[in-house]
N, C-alpha and C positions, 0 to 999 in steps of 0.2 A: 224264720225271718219274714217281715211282713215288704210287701210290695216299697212302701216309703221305706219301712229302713232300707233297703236294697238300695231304693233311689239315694239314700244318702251316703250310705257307703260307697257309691258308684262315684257318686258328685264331690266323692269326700278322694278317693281315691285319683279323678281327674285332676283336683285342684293339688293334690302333692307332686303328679306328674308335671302339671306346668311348672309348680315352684321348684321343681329339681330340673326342669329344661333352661327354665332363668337362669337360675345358678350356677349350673356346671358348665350349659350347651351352649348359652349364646354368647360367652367371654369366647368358645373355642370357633364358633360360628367365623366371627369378628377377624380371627385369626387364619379360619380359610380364606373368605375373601383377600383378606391382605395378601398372601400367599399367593392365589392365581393370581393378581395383578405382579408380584414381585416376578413372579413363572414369565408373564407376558413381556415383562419390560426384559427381563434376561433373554427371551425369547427374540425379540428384535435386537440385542445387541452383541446376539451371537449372529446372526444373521450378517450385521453390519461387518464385526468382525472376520467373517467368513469371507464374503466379498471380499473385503480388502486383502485378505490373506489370498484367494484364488487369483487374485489380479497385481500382487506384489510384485511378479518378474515385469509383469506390462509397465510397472509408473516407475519400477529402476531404469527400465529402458529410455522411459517419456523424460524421467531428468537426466541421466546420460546426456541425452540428445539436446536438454536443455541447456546442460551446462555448455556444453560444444558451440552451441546456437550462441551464448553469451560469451562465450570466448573469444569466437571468431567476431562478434560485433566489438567486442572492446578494442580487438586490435588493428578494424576500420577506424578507429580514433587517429588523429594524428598524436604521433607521443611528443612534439614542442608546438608552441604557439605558432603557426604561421605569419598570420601577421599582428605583431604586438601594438602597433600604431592605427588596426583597425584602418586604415588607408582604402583597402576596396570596398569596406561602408560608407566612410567618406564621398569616394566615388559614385557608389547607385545611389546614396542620396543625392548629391549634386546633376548624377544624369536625369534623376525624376524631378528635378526642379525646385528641390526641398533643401530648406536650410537646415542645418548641423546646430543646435542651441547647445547641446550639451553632449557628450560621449566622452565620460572619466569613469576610465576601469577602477575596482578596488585595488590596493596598493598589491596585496597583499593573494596568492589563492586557495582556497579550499583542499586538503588533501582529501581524497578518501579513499580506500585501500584498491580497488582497482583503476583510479580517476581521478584528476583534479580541474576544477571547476574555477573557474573566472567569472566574478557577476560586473558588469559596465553598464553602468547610469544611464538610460539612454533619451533624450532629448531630441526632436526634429518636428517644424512649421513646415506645415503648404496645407495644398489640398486634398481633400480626403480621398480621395481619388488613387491619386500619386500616392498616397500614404500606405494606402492598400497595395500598391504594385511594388513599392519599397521590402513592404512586410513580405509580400509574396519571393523578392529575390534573396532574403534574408535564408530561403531554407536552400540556396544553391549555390553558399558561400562553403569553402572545402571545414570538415571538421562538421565538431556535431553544435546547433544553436540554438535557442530555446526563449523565448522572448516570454517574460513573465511579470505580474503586477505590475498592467499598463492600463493604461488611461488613457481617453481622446478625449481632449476640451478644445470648449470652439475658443478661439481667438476674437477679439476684439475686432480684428481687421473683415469683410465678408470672405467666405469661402476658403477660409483657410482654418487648420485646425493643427494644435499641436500634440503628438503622440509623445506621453512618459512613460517611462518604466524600466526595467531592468533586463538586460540583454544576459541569459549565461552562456560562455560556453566550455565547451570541454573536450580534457585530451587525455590521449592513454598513459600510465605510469608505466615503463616498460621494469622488470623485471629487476635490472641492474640498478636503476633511478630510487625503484621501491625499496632495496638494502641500504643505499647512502641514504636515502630520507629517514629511514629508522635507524642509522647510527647516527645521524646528526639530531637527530630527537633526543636519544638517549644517552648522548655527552651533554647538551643542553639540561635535559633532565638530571644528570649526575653534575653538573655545574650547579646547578638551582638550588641544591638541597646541601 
């Protein structure tokens, strides 16, 4: 065999190695990478799970504690309306020099399974001032209150502005109160149908 044939057989020999590396190798290539990345992502999300699983007595304790924390706050609630006529808002608005334009509860209140919720229209002119020290005594009225979607528009008149919006408040369902409310749901309910 001569130097060229050699070269050819050589270059003839290369070129079936590549075409068998196309072929067979780089479909499985394709399928390594895939692979170390699948490895990597399982790789962190045993990690994550490990964590979570070494600190699982830690966060039954943290809600434990959570729930107790939320227990004992519901039952700082007063469980009846205190004052139904709203009479000591009346009051500190009158003591800050502010008129009363509107305060009408909904007829009607919200249950929710540890809570029931009362929302009252709330309406009151003066000055901004005053209006602010009103809102301020509003969070040292007994029970829990919550002044939301309000508004301050100035008034026609100078120096005086009227605050709208919606007073909630709310009180505890105690235990006994929550069994009659869901039997009288559920004769209602069995009435209805």
């Amino acid at each position: 065999m001569t130097v060229p044939g050699l070269l050819r057989v050589t270059i003839l020999f290369a070129a079936v190695q590549l075409a068998a590396y196309g072929i067979f190798y780089a479909g499985q290539m394709e399928e390594i990478d895939q692979g170390r990345e699948q490895e990597t992502q399982l790789k962190q999300k045993y990690a994550t799970l490990k964590n979570r699983a070494v600190n699982l007595d830690l966060y039954k304790t943290q809600l434990e504690e959570l729930e107790k924390l939320f227990g004992d706050s519901l039952v700082e609630l007063p469980n009846k309306w205190l004052d139904p006529e709203f009479s000591e808002l009346r009051r500190a608005a009158r003591a800050h020099g502010l008129r009363v334009v509107r305060l009408q509860p909904e007829p009607t209140e919200r249950l929710r399974e540890y809570y029931a919720e009362l929302k009252v229209h709330l309406e009151v002119s003066g000055p901004f001032h005053k209006i602010g020290a009103f809102v301020a005594d509003l969070t040292t009225f007994p029970g829990s209150t919550l002044l939301a979607h309000f508004s301050v528009v100035r008034s026609p008149i100078v120096g005086v502005v009227t605050l709208k919006g919606d007073m909630r408040t709310f009180r505890y369902i105690a235990d006994e109160e929550r069994a009659e409310l869901q039997k009288a749901a559920a004769a209602a309910e069995r009435k209805a149908k």
